[in-house]
N, C-alpha and C positions, 0 to 999 in steps of 0.2 A: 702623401698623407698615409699613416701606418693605419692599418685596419687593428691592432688589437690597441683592447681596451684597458690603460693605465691601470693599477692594482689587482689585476687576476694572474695566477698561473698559469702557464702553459703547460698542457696535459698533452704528455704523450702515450698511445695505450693502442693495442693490438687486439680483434676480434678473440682472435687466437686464446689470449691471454685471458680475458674477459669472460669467458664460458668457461661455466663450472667444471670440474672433470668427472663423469656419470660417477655415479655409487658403484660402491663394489656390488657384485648379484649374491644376494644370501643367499647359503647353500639348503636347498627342499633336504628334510630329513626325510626319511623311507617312514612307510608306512603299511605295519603290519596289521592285516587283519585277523581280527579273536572270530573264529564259529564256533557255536556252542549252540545247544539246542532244547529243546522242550520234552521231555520223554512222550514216547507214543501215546500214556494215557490221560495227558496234557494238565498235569497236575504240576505243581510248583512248590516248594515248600518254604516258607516268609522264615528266615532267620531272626532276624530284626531289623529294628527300626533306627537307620545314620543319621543324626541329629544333626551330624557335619555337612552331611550333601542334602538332607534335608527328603529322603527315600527311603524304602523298604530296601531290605537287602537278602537273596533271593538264594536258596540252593536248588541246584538243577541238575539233579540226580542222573548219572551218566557222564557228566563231564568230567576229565581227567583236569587235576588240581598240580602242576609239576612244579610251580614258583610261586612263592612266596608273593615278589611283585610280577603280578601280570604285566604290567606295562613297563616295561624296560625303557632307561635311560637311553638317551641318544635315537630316538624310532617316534613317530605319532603312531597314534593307534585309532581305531576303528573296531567295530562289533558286529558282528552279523548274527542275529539269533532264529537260528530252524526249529521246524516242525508246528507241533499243536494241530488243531482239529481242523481250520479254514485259513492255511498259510495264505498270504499274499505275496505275489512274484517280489524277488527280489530285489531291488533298483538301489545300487549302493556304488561304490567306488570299491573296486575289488583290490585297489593300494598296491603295493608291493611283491607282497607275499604275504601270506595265511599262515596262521595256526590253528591244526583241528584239534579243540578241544572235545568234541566229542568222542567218547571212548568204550562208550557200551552198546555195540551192536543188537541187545535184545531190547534194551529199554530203549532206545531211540535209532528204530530199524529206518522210518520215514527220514527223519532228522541229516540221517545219513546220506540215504540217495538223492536229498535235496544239497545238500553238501559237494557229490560228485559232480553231478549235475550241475552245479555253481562252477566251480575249479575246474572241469571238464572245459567249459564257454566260454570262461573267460582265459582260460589257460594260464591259470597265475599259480605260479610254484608255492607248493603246500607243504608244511611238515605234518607229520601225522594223519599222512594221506588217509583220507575217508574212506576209501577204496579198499585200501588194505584193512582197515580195524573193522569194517562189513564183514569180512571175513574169519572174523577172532569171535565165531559164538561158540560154545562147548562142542557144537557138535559137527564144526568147520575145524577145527583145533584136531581133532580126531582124522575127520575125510585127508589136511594136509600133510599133519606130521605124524599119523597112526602108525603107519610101516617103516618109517626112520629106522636104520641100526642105531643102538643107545639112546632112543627115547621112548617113556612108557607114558603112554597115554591110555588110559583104559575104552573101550571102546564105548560111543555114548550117540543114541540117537537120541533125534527130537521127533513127539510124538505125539496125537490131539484124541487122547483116550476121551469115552466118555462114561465107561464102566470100569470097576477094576478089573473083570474079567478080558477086557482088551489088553491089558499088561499079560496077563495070566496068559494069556492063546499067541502074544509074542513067543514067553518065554518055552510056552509046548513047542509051537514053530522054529526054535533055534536061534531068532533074533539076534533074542540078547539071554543071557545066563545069569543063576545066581550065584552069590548075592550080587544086589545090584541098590544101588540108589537113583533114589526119585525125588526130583525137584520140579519147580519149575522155571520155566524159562527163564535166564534174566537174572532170577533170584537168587540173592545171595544169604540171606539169616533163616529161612526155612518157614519162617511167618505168613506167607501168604495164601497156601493153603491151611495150616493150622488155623489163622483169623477166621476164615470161612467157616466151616467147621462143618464141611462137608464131607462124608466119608463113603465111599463104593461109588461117586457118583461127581463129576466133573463138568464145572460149565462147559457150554458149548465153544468158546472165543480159548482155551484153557491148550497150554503148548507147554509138554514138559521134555526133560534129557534124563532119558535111562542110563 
């Protein structure tokens, strides 16, 4: 007596053959992270309002601007924002490698050494090492490259007057010589002591470069 059963096919077929073949593995793009930061006096300035993303849209003064598009094709991306007045440690995925957009050593001096500090621990390769642009204030710019053959850099301290006569008793003492200019630290359009409109007499917290 035949055991199959009159009008079915006989099916021949291999485990082998039968099991799917896995997926290819998609390839992880890298993932650079953006640090950028908060200036030291934790103020932020509101550009406007992106009706597209549905946000404020933020200037943060000190950050270096180098592209166009931040977020490069072919890369994910990630943010890390430093400083301000009560930071929170930072608990983030430190990705690939970094870009330090922070770029003003006197407006976001904290900003920075939390930056080092960051890419220091986790050791993840940085371009515009934090480390190095710590050292790019007027009066580091001077201590590095003052005596260079073929670079003039005029000589310039930073200094926490709080009379004028403390400039005055530098320049009796030989400090520094005239003429000479006075800013303050950081500052670049000459506005922040003219705003004040304080004259012979300088807050206390008040850092300038002769």
């Amino acid at each position: 007596m035949s055991d199959k059963i009159p009008g079915l096919p006989t099916l021949n077929f291999s485990m082998k053959s039968a099991n799917k073949a896995p997926p290819k593995s998609v390839q992880r793009k890298p993932v650079m992270l953006h640090i950028k930061a908060i200036p030291d006096s934790n103020t932020i300035e509101v550009k406007h309002f992106d009706h597209d993303i549905g946000a404020f849209i933020y200037a943060r003064s000190g950050n270096v601007k180098l592209l166009d598009n931040e977020r490069l094709d072919g890369l994910d991306h990630s943010s890390l924002i430093l400083g301000g007045l009560s930071p929170k440690p930072a608990e983030i995925n430190p990705g690939d490698f970094a870009f330090n957009f922070i770029s003003d050593p006197d407006q976001n001096s904290r900003a920075l050494d939390d930056a080092i500090d960051f890419v220091e621990k986790n050791q993840i390769h940085c371009l515009n090492h934090p480390a190095k642009v710590k050292r790019m204030t007027r009066d580091g710019l001077y201590q590095q490259f003052g005596e260079l053959e073929g670079v003039v850099i005029p000589k310039t301290l930073r200094v926490s007057p709080r009379y004028d006569s403390d400039i005055r008793e530098m320049v009796e003492a030989g400090d520094i010589s005239l003429p000479m200019i006075v800013r303050p630290a950081g500052g670049h359009d000459g506005k922040e002591h003219a705003a004040s409109g304080v004259t012979g007499r300088y807050p206390r917290t008040s850092e300038f470069c002769l």
